[in-house]
Each structure stands twice: as C-alpha cells, then as structure tokens.
N, C-alpha and C positions, 0 to 999 in steps of 0.2 A: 274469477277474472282478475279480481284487483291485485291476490294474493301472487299469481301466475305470467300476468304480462307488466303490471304497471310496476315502475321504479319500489323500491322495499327503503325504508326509510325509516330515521331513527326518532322513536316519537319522544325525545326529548329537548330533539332541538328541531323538530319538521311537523308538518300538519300532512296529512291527505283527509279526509274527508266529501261524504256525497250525500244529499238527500234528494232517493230514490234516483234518479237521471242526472243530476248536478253533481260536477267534481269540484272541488276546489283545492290546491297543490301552494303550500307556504313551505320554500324551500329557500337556505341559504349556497345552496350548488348547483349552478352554471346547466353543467353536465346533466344532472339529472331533471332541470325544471325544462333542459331541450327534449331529453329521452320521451317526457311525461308528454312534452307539446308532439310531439309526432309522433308517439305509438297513437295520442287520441284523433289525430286528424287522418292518420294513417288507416283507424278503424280497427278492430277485431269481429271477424266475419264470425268466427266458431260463436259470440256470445250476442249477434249481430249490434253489437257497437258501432254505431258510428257518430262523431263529433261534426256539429254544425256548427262550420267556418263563420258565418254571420254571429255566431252567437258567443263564440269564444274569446276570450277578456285575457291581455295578459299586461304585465306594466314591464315588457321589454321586447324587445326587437331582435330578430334573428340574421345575422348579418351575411351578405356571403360568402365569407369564408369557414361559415358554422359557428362564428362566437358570437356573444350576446351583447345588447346595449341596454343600459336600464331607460327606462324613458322617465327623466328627472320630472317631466310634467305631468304624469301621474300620480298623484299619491295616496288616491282612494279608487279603493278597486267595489266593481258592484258584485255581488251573488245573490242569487236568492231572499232579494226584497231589502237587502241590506249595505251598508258601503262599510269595508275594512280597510283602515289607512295603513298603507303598505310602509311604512317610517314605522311607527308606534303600534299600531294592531289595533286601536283603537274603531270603535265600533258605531254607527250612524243609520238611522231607515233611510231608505233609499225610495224618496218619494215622486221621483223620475216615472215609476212605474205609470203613475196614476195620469199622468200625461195626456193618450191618446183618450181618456176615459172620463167621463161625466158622475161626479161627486153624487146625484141623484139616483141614478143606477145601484148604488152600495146603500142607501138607504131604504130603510120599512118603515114609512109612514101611516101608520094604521087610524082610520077613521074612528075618535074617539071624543066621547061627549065633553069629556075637557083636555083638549088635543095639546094645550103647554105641559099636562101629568104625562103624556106620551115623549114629550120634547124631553122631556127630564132625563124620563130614563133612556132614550135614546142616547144623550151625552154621558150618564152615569156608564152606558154599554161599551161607548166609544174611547174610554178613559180605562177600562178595566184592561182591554185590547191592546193598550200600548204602555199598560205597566209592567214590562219586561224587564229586571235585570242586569239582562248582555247592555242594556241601553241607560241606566242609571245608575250602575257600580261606579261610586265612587272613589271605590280603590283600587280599580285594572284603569278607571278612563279618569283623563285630566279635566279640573273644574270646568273649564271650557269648553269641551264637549258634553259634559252632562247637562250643561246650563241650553246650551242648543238643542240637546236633543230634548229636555223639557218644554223649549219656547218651541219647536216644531211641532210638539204635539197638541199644544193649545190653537196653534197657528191652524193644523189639520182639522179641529175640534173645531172652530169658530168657521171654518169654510161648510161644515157637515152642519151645525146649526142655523147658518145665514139656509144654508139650501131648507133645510126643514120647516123655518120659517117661511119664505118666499111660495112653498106648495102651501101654507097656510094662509096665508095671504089672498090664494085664490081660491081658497075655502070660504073667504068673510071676514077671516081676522086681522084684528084693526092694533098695530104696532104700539103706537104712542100710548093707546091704554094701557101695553103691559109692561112699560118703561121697566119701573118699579121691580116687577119680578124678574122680569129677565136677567136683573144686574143682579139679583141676587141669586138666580140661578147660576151663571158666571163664577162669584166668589163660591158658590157650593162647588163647583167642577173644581176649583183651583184647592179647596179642602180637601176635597174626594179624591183627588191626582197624588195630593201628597199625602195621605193616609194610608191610600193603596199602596203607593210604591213602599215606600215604607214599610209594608207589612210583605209585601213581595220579596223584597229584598233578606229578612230577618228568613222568611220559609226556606230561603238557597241557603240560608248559612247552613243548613243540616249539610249538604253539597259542598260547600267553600265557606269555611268560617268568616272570611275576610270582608264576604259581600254586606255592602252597607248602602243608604241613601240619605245623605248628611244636609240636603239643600235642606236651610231653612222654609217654613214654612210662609213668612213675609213674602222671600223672594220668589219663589213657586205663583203667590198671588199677585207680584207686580209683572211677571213676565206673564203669566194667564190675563188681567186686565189690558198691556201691552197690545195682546194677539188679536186678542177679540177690537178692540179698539181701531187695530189698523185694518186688519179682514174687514168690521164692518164701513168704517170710512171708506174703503175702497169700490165696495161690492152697491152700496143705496146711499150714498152720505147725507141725503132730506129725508129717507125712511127710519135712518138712525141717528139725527143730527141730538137728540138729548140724551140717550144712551152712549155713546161717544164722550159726548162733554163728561157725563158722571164717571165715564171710564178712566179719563184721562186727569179729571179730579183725581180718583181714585191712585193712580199710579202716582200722581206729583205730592199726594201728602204718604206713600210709602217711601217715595226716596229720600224723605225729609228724615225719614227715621232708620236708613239701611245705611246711611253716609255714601261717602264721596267714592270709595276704592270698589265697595260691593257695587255702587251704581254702575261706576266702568267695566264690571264684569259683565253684570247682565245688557249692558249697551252692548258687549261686544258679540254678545248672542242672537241678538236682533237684526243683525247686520251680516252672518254669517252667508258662507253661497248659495248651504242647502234651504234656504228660505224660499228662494223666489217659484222653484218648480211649486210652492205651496201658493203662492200668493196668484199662481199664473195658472192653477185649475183652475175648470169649468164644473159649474154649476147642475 
C-alpha cells in the first residue's frame, strides 16, 4: 500500500514512517505533504484504509486555492505518545496522553509485609520505562530539552510515588515515620535514572556511535529533589511538610555547588510548558 499509492520519497532528506496504523510524513514539499493529506483522508478501499479526520495532526493549513500555510504556532507536533518539534526534530513525551486517565490505574500495588521494599521497586520499574535514548541523546537534542525531559520524568515519578503512597496510607501507614527513607529512596531514584540512562545510551552506540548521556550526575539529583519537592508540596503539604523541607534543603546546598549558569539552566527546565499536564494529573 505504502509502496503503490502513498507519495515515494527520498530518504535522505524525508521521513515516512508508521507503527502498525500511525503514519507520520516529514516532508520539506508543499506538493507532496498535500498528496499524503488527501490520498489518507481520501482512504484506500482496496487495503481498507481509512484516516480518522479527528485524529489527524498536521502543522499547516490547506488554503483554498490548494496551497499551503505553515501554522507558525505550532512547533511540536504529537505521534504516538511523543512530541517532535517541527523547527529542530527535536524529541519530548507527550504526557497530554495521560490526561483523561488516573495515575492509579497504571499502578501494581501488591500487598506486601514490607510494602515501602514494594515502593522501591515500583520506582526502580518506573525509571527503567523512561530511559530511552530518542529522549536523552545529547548529541541529536539541545541541552534544554534533555534537562526537561529529565525533570518530567522525576516530575512523572513523584506523582506515581505520591499515588503509591496515599493507597498505603489507607493501609495504616503512618508518613512521618518514614521521612528518613523516603528521602533516601528519592536520591536512590535520581542515581538509578542516571546510571541507567547512561548505560542505555552507550548500548545505542553499537546503532549510532554518537549517542551519549553527558548530564552530570549533581544535576540529575537537584532536578529529581526539585520534582518530588513540588509534586509533593502540591499533592499533601501537612502530610509532607518535613520531607519537603529536607528536599528543598537538599536542592539549595547543590546549587551552592553547580554555580550560577548551570543553575539557570536547570531553572529553565522547571518552568517549561510540558510540565504542567504533569503537575495537573489525577491521582
């Protein structure tokens, strides 16, 4: 089908790509990124194709006289669980998805005699999940979005923890007792993130020699203290009020030692837009 009706394209300067039902078309001509939008909305009956209008994404507009407008206000396009900036190529999760859906649901809480050894590796499983590559190469994507897409995955991580917590809660466990561990559960995840990626990154190099993961490991653990810090202040701030403090201890004596320019960097991660669909799940 692809070979027979869709545009033919030079893969050195165009992308087509599909997984299983999802097309995605990176074209720098006009002509053919129309061709591509209306042979698929148009459908192909022989392979029964057909393109659902609701569900189709494009960052430009079709005018009527058949030419095209770029729509300058788009510049991240979503696919399949992910956002590609249509400028740069640059790569981001696309945490929009999780929207309509309850953080709870995605977790196994399994009933266990010491249910924080269960907590653990829940976050150790949750950290493994989002050490991908496409999303911390530091040599295809600019510091600033690896630094985001780091602090979104602590950010993700700290909302999957508060929930794990909150069902334990109304098991009988009592917070304040396990101040202590928790925080060091915390700096373990923020070790465990940059270890893995790290070692993710070196496995792709057999793939692309290039692929690397250069964030220091400081800054790894003042953005993971960061996440959890404001996730929890936001979510219990009297169920977390010493844990927070130590958190936030924590973060003000690594800036002491990142200086002044790294600080501004990872400030400018925390602030980013893909933050907030994280800050604004449910439970």
């Amino acid at each position: 089908m692809v070979r027979d009706y869709l545009p033919r394209i030079n893969p050195e300067t165009e992308l087509l790509i599909h997984y299983v039902d999802d097309f995605f078309l990176m074209t720098h001509d006009p002509e053919k990124a129309k061709t591509f939008l209306e042979t698929m909305n148009k459908g192909i009956p022989e392979y029964n194709c057909f393109a659902n209008a609701a569900k189709t994404n494009t960052n430009f507009k079709v005018n009527e006289d058949g030419s095209l407008t770029l729509d300058e206000h788009k510049d991240w396009m979503a696919w399949c669980g992910v956002l590609i900036n249509t400028t740069n190529l640059e790569v981001r999760s696309d945490y929009t998805r999780y929207a309509s859906k309850k953080i709870r649901d995605h977790l196994s809480i399994i009933t266990h005699p010491r249910p924080l050894l269960n907590l653990h590796q829940l976050m150790r499983r949750a950290v493994v999940l989002k050490c991908q590559p496409i999303f911390l190469d530091c040599q295809v994507q600019s510091e600033k979005t690896v630094l985001c897409n780091v602090y979104q995955v602590f950010l993700l991580l700290a909302v999957k923890t508060h929930t794990a917590l909150r069902t334990l809660q109304l098991r009988g466990l009592r917070l304040r007792k396990y101040t202590k561990f928790l925080h060091c559960l915390i700096l373990q995840s923020a070790r465990y993130f940059h270890s893995r990626a790290r070692a993710k990154c070196r496995e792709n190099q057999s793939k692309d020699a290039s692929t690397s993961f250069t964030v220091p490991l400081e800054l790894c653990t003042w953005l993971c203290c960061h996440a959890y810090g404001r996730v929890l202040q936001s979510k219990d701030p009297r169920g977390y009020q010493l844990l927070v403090k130590i958190l936030s201890s924590q973060t003000c004596t690594l800036s002491d030692t990142m200086g002044l320019q790294l600080m501004k960097r990872c400030l400018k991660a925390t602030t980013a837009s893909g933050c907030q669909p994280i800050m604004r799940l449910k439970c």
